[in-house]
VMD Tcl script that draws the C-alpha trace (Angstrom):
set ca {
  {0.00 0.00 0.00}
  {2.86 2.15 1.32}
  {4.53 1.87 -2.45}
  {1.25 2.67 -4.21}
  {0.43 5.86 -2.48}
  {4.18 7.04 -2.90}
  {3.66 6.08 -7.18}
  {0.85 8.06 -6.79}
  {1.78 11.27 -5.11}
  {5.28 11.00 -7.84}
  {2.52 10.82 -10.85}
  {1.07 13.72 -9.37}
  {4.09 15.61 -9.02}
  {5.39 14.15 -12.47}
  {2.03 15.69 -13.55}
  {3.05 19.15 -12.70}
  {6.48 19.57 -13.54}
  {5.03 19.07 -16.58}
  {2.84 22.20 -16.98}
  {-0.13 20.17 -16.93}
  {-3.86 21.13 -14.19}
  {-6.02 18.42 -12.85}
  {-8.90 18.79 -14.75}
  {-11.22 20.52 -12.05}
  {-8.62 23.27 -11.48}
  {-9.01 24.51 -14.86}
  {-9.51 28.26 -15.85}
  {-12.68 29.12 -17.12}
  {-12.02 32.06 -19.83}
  {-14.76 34.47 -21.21}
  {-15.64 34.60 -25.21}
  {-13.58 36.99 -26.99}
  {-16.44 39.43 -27.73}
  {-17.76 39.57 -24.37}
  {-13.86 40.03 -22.85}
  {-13.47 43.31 -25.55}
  {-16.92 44.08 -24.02}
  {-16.18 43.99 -20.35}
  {-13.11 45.79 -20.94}
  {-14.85 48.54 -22.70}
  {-17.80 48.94 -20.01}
  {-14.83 49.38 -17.81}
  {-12.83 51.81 -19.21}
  {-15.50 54.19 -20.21}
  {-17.08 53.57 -16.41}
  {-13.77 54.74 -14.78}
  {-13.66 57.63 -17.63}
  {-17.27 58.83 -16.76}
  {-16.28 58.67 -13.04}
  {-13.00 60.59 -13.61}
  {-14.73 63.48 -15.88}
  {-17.84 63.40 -13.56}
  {-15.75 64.07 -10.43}
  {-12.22 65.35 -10.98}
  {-11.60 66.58 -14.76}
  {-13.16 66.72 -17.60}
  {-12.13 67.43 -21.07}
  {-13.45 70.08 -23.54}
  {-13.39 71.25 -26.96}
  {-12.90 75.41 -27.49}
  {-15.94 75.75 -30.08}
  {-15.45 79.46 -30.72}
  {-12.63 82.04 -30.80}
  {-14.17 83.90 -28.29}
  {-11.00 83.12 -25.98}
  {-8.07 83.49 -28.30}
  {-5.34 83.53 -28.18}
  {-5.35 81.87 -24.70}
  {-7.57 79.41 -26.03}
  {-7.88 78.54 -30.15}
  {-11.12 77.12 -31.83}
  {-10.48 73.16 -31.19}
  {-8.15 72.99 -28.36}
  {-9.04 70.21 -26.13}
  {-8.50 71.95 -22.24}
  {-8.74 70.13 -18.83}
  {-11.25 71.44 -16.42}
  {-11.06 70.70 -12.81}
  {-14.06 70.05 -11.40}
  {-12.99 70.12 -8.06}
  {-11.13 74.06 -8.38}
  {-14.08 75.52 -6.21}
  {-16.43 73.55 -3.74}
  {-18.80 76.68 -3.73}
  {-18.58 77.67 -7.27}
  {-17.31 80.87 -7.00}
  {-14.39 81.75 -9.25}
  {-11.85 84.20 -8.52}
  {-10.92 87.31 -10.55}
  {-8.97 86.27 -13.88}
  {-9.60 82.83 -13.54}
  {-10.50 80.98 -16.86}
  {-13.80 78.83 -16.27}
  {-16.10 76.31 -18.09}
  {-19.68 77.05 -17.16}
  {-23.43 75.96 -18.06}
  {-25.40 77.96 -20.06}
  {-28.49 78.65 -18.39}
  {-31.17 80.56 -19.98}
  {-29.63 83.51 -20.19}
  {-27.08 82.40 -22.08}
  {-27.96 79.45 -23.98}
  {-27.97 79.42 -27.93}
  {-30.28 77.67 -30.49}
  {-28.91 74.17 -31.20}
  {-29.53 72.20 -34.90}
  {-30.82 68.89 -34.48}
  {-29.03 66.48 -35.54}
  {-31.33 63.83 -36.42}
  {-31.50 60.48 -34.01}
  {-27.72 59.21 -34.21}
  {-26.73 62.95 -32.91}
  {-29.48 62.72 -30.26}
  {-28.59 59.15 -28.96}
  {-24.56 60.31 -28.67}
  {-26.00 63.53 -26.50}
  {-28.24 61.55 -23.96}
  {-24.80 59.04 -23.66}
  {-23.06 62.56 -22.88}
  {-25.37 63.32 -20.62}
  {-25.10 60.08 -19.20}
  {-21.20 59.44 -19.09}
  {-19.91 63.00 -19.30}
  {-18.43 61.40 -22.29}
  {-18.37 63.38 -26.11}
  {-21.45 65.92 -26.77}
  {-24.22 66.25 -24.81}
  {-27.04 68.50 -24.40}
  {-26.05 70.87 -22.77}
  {-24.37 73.80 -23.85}
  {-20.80 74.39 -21.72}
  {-19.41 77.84 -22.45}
  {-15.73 79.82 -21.50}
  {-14.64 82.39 -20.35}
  {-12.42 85.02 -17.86}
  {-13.96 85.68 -14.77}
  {-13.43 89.75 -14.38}
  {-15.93 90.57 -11.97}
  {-16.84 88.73 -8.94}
  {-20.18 89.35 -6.41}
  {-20.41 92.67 -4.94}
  {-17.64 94.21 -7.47}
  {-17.97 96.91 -9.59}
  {-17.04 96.81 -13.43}
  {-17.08 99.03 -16.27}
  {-15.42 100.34 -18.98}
  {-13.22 102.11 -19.59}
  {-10.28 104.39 -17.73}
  {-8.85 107.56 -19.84}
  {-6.69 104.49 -21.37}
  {-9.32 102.33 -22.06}
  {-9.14 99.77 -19.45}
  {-11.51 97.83 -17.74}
  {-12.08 99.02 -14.19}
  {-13.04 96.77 -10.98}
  {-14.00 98.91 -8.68}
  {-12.46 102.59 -9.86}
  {-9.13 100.89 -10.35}
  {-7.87 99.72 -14.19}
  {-7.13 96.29 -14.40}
  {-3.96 95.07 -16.52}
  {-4.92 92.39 -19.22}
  {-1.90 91.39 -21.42}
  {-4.48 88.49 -22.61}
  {-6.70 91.06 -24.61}
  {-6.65 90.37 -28.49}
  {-8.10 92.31 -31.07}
  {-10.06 94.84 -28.45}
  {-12.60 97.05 -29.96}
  {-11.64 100.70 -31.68}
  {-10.72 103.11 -28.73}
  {-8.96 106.26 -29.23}
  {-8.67 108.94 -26.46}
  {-10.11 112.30 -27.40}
  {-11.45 110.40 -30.66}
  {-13.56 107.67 -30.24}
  {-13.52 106.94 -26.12}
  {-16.52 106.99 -23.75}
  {-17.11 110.73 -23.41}
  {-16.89 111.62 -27.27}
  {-20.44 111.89 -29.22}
  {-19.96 108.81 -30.92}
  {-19.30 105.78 -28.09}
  {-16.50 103.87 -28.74}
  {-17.83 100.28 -28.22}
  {-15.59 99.23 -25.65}
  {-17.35 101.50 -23.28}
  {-20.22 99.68 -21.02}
  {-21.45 100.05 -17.39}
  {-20.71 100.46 -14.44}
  {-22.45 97.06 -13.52}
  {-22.42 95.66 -10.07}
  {-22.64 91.81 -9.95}
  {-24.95 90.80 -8.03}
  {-24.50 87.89 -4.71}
  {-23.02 84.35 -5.94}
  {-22.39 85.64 -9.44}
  {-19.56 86.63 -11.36}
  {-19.22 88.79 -14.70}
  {-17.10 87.36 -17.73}
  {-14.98 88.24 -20.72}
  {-13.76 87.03 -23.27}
  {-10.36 87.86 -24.03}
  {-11.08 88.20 -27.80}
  {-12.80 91.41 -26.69}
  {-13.91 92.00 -30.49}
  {-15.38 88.12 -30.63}
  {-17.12 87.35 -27.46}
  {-20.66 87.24 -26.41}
  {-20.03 87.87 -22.71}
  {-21.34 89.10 -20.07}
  {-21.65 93.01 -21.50}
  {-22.32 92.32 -24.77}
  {-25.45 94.16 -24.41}
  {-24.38 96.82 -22.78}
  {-21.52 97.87 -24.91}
  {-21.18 101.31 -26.71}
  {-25.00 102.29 -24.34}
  {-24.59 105.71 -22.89}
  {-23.29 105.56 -19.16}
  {-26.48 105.19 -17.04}
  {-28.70 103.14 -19.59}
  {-26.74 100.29 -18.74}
  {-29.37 99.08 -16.20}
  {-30.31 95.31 -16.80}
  {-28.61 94.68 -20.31}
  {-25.83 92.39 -18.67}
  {-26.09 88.78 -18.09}
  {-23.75 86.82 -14.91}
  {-22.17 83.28 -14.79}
  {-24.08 82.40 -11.63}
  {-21.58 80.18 -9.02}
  {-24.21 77.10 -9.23}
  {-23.31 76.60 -13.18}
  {-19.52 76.58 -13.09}
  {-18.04 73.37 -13.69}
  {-14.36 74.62 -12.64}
  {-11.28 76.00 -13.32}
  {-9.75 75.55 -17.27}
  {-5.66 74.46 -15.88}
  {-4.45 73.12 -18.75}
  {-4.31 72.87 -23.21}
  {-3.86 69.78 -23.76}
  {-4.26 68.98 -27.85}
  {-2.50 70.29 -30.26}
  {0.84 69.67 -28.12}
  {1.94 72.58 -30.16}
  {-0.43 74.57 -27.98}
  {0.25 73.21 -24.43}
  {-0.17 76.04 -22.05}
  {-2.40 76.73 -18.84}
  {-3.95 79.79 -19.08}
  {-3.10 81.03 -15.83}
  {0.44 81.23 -16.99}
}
mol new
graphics top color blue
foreach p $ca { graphics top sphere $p radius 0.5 }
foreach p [lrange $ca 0 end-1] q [lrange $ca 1 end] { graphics top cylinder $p $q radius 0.2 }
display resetview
């Protein structure tokens, strides 16, 4: 008996020296297509987690920001820049269009639908609904109009220094400014932004539907109720970084 048992535990050994499993011990393995499946519920579950809760990624769809930002530069949003929403002063930020702000939107037709409701979903590709950019100038309680003897924006009486500007609109002391009979166009307010609200810019002054767009070129005190705020509830957070093209990596608070 003795010899058998030793025969048998050698097999057994023999057995797996030579690469070989019992048969119960076996590794079940999943089709092909529903391994490529799993791993692709995965991935796009920890993406959707990622862009729902830390950063999300965004496509520039205007030239309202340039040259900080350029029509198809994909930026990097941190969601988690301010618990309370509120941006501070020069600060680039991705918000929500609310109703005040949002634009007419093409259908386009049920294949465009279905990839909006899985962006709506996921936080994944298009979705519906409408994220916007722009440079926080004004924050609640502040003062801001437009414009100094120079033609700066002014917070609160005091010019503000904006090497971001491109392409401002036509200002010319003495010429065309704010006191001359025709109103330059740069000129609008003063507006005072009201609690948990702040006032954006573009920085393509010439190219931006912002917050004054309204109110631009109206003479000073008609300026009541033409300009529209970013309220702190609809900003998704803080644009840190261009990441596509690499020929454009920058963070615009550089």
């Amino acid at each position: 008996m003795a010899s058998v048992e030793h025969e048998s535990a050698a097999s057994g050994d023999e057995a797996r020296a030579d690469g070989s499993r019992p048969e119960g011990r076996k590794r079940r393995q999943l089709p092909f297509g529903l391994s490529v499946l799993v791993n692709v519920v995965v991935a796009l579950t920890v993406v959707a987690i990622v862009q729902a809760l830390w950063v999300k990624v965004y496509s520039v769809p205007s030239g309202s920001m340039e040259t900080t930002l350029n029509v198809g530069d994909r930026m990097l949003v941190n969601r988690t820049a301010y618990p309370d929403g509120k941006a501070a002063a020069q600060d680039v930020i991705v918000f929500e269009a609310d109703e005040a702000w949002a634009m007419p939107t093409a259908s386009g037709g049920p294949v465009d639908a279905a990839l909006r409701a899985f962006g709506d979903v996921t936080g994944i590709g298009r979705s519906n609904s409408q994220a916007l950019v722009k440079r926080v100038i004004g924050t609640e309680g502040q003062t801001v109009e437009c414009c100094s003897a120079d033609g700066a924006v002014l917070v609160d009486g005091t010019p503000i220094d904006e090497p971001y500007v491109h392409n401002d609109l036509p200002f010319a002391k003495d010429e065309l400014d704010c006191d001359t009979p025709q109103r330059s166009a740069r000129c609008f307010g003063p507006v005072e932004v009201p609690e948990d609200s702040m006032l954006v810019l573009g920085d393509h002054r010439s190219n931006s539907a912002d917050s004054v767009v309204e109110c631009r070129g109206r003479p000073e005190g008609q300026a009541d109720d033409c300009a529209r705020f970013v309220r702190a509830e609809d900003v998704v957070g803080e644009v840190f970084f261009v990441m596509w093209p690499p020929s454009n990596w920058s963070s615009p608070a550089s």
